[in-house]
N, C-alpha and C positions, 0 to 999 in steps of 0.2 A: 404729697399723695392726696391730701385731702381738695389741695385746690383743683389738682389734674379730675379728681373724680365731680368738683364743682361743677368744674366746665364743662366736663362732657356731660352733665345731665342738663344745662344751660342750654347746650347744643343741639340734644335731643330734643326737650321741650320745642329749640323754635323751628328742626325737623317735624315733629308731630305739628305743630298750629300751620305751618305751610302745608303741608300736605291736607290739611283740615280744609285750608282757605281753597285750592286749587282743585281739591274735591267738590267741592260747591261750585265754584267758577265753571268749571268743565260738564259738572253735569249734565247738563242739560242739552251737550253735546253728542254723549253717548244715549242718553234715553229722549230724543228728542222730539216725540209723537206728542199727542196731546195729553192721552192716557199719562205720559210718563211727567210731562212738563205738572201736569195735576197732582201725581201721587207726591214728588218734589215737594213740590209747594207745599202738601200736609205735612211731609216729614219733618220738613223745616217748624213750622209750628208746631208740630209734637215733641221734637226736642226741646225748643225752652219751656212747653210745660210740666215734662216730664223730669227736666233737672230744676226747675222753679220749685215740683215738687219734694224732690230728693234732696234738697235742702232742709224740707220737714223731718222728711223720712228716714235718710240714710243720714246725715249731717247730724239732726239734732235728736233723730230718735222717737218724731214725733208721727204718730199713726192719725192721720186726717183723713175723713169721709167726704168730706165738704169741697175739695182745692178747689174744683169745678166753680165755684161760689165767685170767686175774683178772677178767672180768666173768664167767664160767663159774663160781669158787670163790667169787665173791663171792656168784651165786645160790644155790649150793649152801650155803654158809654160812648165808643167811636165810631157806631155807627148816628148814635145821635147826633154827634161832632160832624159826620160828614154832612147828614143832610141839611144841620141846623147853620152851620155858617159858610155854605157853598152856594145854598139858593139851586141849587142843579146843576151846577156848572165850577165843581170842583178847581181847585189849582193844584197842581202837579206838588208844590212843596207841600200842603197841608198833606194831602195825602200822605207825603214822606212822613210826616211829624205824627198820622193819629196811630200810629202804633203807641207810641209815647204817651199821649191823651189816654189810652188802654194800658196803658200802665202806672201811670198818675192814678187813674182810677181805681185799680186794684189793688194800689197804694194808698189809697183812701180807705176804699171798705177793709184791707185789713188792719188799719191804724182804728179803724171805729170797733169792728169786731174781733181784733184778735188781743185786746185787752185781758176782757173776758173771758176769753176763749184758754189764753194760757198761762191761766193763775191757777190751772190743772195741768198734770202730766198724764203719761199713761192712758189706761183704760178713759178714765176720768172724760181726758181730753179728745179720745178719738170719739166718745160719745155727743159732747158739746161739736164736735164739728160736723155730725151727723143732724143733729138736731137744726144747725144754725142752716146746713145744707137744704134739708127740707122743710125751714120757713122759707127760706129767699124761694125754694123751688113753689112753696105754694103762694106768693105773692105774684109770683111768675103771671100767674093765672088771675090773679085779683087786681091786681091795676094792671089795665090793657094800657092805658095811658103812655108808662113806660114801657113794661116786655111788649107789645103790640098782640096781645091776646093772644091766641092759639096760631096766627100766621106767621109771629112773631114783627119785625119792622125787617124792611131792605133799602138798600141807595145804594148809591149806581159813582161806580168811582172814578167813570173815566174825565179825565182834564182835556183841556187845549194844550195841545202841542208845547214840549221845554224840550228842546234841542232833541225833537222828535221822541220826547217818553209823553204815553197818554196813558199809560194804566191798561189800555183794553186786552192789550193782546196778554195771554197769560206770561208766557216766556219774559216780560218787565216787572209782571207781578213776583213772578220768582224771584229773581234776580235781587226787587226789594226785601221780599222774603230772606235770601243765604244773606245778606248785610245785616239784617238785625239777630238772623238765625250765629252766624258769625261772633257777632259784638257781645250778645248778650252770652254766650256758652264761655267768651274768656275774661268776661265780669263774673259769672256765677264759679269760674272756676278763682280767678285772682282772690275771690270773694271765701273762699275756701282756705287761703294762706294767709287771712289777716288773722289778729290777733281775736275778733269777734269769732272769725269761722273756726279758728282751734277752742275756741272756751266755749261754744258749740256742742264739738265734741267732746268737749268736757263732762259737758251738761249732758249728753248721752249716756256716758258712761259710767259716770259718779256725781249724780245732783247736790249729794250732803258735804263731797269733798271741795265742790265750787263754793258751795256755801260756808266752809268752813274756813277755808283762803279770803271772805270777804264779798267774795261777786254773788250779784242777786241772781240767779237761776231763773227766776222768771222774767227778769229784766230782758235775760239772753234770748230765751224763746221767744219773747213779743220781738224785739228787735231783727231774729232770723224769720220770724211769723211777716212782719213786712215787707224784706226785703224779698221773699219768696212769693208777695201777693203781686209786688210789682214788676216781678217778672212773667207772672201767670197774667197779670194784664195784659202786658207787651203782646201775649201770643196769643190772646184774647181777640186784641187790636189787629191784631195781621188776620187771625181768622175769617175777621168781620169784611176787608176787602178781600180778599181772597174769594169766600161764597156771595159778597155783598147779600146777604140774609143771616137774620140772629134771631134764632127761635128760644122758647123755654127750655129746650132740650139743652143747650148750652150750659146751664146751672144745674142739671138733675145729677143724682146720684150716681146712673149707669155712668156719666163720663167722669164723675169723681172714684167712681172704681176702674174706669178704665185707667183712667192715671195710675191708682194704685199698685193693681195688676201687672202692667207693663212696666211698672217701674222696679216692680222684685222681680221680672221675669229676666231683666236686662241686668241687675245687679246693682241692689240699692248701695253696695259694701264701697262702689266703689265711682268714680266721680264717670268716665265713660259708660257705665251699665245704663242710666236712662236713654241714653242716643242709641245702645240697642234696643232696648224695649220702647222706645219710641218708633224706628223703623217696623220692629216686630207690628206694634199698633196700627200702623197705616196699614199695613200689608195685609193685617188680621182682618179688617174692618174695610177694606179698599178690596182685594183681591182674591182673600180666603170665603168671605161671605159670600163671594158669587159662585164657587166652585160647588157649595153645599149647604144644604138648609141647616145640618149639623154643626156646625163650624163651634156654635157656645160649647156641645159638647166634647169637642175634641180642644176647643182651648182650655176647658175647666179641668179637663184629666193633663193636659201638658200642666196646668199650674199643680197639682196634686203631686201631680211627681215630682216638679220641682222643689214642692215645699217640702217632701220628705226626702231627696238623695239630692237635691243642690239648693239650698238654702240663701247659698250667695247669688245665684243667678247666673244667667251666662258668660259674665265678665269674671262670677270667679273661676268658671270651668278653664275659660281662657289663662287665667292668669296663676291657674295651677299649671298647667302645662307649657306657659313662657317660661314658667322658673325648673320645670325639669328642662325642659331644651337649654335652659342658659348651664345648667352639669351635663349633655351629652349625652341622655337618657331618651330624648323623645323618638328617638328614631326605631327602638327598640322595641316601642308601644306600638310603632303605625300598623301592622299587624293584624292585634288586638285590636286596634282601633276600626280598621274595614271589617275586621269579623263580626263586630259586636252591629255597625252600622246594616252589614248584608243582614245580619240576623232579625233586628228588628226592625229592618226594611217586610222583612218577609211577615212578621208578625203583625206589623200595622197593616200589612195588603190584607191578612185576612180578616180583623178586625173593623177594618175600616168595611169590608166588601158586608160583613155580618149587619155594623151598623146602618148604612145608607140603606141595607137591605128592609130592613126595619123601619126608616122613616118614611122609605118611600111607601112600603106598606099601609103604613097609619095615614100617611097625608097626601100620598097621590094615587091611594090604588086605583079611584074613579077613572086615571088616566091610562089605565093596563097595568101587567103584570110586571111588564120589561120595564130596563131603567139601564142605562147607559153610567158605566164604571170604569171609568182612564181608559176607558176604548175598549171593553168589553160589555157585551150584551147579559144583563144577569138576570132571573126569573125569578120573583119569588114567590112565585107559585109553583115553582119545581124545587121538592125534597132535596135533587142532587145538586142544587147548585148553595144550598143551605151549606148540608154535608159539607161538603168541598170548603169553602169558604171556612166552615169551622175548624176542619184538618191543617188546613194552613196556618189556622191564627194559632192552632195548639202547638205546633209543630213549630213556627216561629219563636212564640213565648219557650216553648221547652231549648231551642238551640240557641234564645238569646241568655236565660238563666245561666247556660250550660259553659258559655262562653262568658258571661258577666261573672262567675266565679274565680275560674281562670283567671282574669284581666283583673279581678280584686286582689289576686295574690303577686301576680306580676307588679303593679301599681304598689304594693305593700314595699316589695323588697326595694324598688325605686325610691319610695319614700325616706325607708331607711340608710342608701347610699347619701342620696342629698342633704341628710337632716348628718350625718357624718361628715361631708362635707362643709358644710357650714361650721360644722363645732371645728374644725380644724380651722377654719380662717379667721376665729376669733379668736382662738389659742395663737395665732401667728400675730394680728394685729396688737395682740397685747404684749 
């Protein structure tokens, strides 16, 4: 029994990494505009920096302000590499390799600074990585030499001709993108089943009981501290061709909390949650910011909410609900599940129509009253179109509470068939 149950999760595994692999391959066949071949390309490097990060975060428990710091140096580094031993006239291999060079890199600065950095835990240590984040970010600005002042430095990556790849066209830049995007998600996962990546979690969980067994605890965190800087280079180095320009922005704080952010939004708990909160990322910052000038506010109330009713992130909402489907229970919820979703469909249309109502107000009223809302004309200079608007958000909120109680107590008794189930299967295997 135990090998039969070996194998098929062998089986699965190399199910899930194919369909990983052939996801990426094909890509770029269903979204194949320029828009999409571009959004690609970020998401690709927002997953390894966002699992580069969750090695701190979710693996070892470590709250860093800073990450930005070494995929930041690690672009700046390959951007240097391009233009400094190409002369202008890149070759198609070096290109292949400065991702690498951007991860060398960010294997370096965290070999220099995460010494330092993690001979603290905790509070302690999220604060040392804040600090360390806004020196590098204010050196940023004090040698032009290397960040290139306020324009930041760019080079230009396209090669001559290797069996017709020159870099230019985006759709080759992708391509090299899902290959390191690829290689490096099933190193940082294999990276996760060695014996470093379980005393890791060790060191999460219980620092005094690692230390009591013999292993240094800080040993562990500097050691997951570099292996996490050098994959934040890696995606450093792809960023850097990718925009071919590397500003100060790349080390500041806002993209060291963007990591953060999207990396609880997607589910630090769990080795998949950053690659949604990675997609989430791009999409926030790619697609949502052009819809509305609001966007920070409507993603800092989605993180509020999350921090208070799902704690694990998206991947654990998911993976509560794979394990009621694998007892026969989810089909029971889907229900509840459209109600709860029409409800606070209705609830966000009025909230959302109250807030835009509101910015437009303050930051475009010079341009008229009207302002264009998912295809409706809204006034906020007319009382009734306020009214309305607020009827709806109250009336939403009240039939989503209304229905979110219900679905808590439905959800309850579920909880308690599966959790009866279980204790039966352990009484059988014993």
């Amino acid at each position: 029994m135990t090998n039969f149950r070996a194998s098929t999760l062998q089986r699965a595994r190399w199910i899930i990494w194919s369909v990983f692999a052939l996801t990426l391959l094909l890509a770029p066949l269903v979204f194949s505009g320029n828009l999409g071949i571009t959004i690609l390309c970020q998401i690709g490097i927002a997953i390894i920096a966002c699992l580069s990060y969750n090695i701190l975060l979710g693996q070892g428990g470590m709250l860093s302000f800073g990450h930005a710091v070494y995929s930041g140096l690690g672009a700046f580094v390959a951007m240097h590499a391009l233009n400094a031993f190409t002369g202008g006239k890149p070759s198609a291999l070096l290109v292949m390799l400065l991702p690498l060079v951007g991860g060398l890199a960010g294997l370096f600065f965290a070999v220099l600074l995460g010494y330092v950095t993690t001979k603290k835990s905790g509070t302690t240590f999220a604060m040392i990585t804040l600090g360390i984040g806004e020196l590098v970010f204010a050196m940023s600005l004090m040698v032009p030499e290397f960040f290139g002042g306020e324009g930041g430095i760019s080079g230009n990556r396209m090669t001559e001709p290797l069996l017709g790849i020159t870099f230019g066209p985006q759709r080759q830049v992708y391509y090299l993108i899902a290959v390191y995007t690829f290689l490096s998600v099933v190193t940082m996962y294999a990276f996760t089943r060695t014996p470093l990546g379980r005393m890791l979690n060790a060191v999460r969980d219980n620092p005094e009981r690692v230390e009591f067994v013999g292993y240094n605890a800080q040993r562990i965190r500097y050691m997951a501290f570099i292996v996490a800087g050098f994959f934040a280079g890696i995606s450093g180095g792809l960023a850097a061709l990718n925009f071919e320009i590397v500003t100060a922005e790349v080390v500041g704080a806002a993209r060291s909390g963007s990591y953060l952010l999207f990396t609880f939004l997607g589910g630090a708990t769990f080795f998949f949650g950053p690659i949604i909160g990675a997609v989430l990322m791009v999409l926030a910052f790619v697609l949502f910011s052009e819809l509305t000038k609001a966007w920070l506010l409507y993603l800092g109330l989605i993180f509020m909410f999350m921090v208070m009713y799902a704690p694990g992130g998206i991947a654990s909402l998911i993976m509560m609900n794979v394990r009621v489907a694998a007892y026969g229970r989810l089909r029971g919820l889907l229900p509840q599940y459209l109600l709860l979703a029409v409800t606070a469909l209705i609830a966000l249309l009025g909230l959302s129509a109250l807030t835009e109502m509101v910015y437009h107000r303050q930051l475009d009223g010079a341009t008229g009253a009207t302002l264009n809302f998912l295809g409706m004309a809204l006034d906020d200079g007319n009382a009734t179109h306020w009214l309305s608007a607020l009827a709806v958000a109250v009336l939403g909120v009240g039939l989503f509470e209304w229905v979110r109680r219900g679905f808590a107590q439905r959800w309850h008794v579920v909880q308690e068939y599966v959790e009866q189930q279980e204790l039966k299967k352990r009484e059988h295997a014993v």
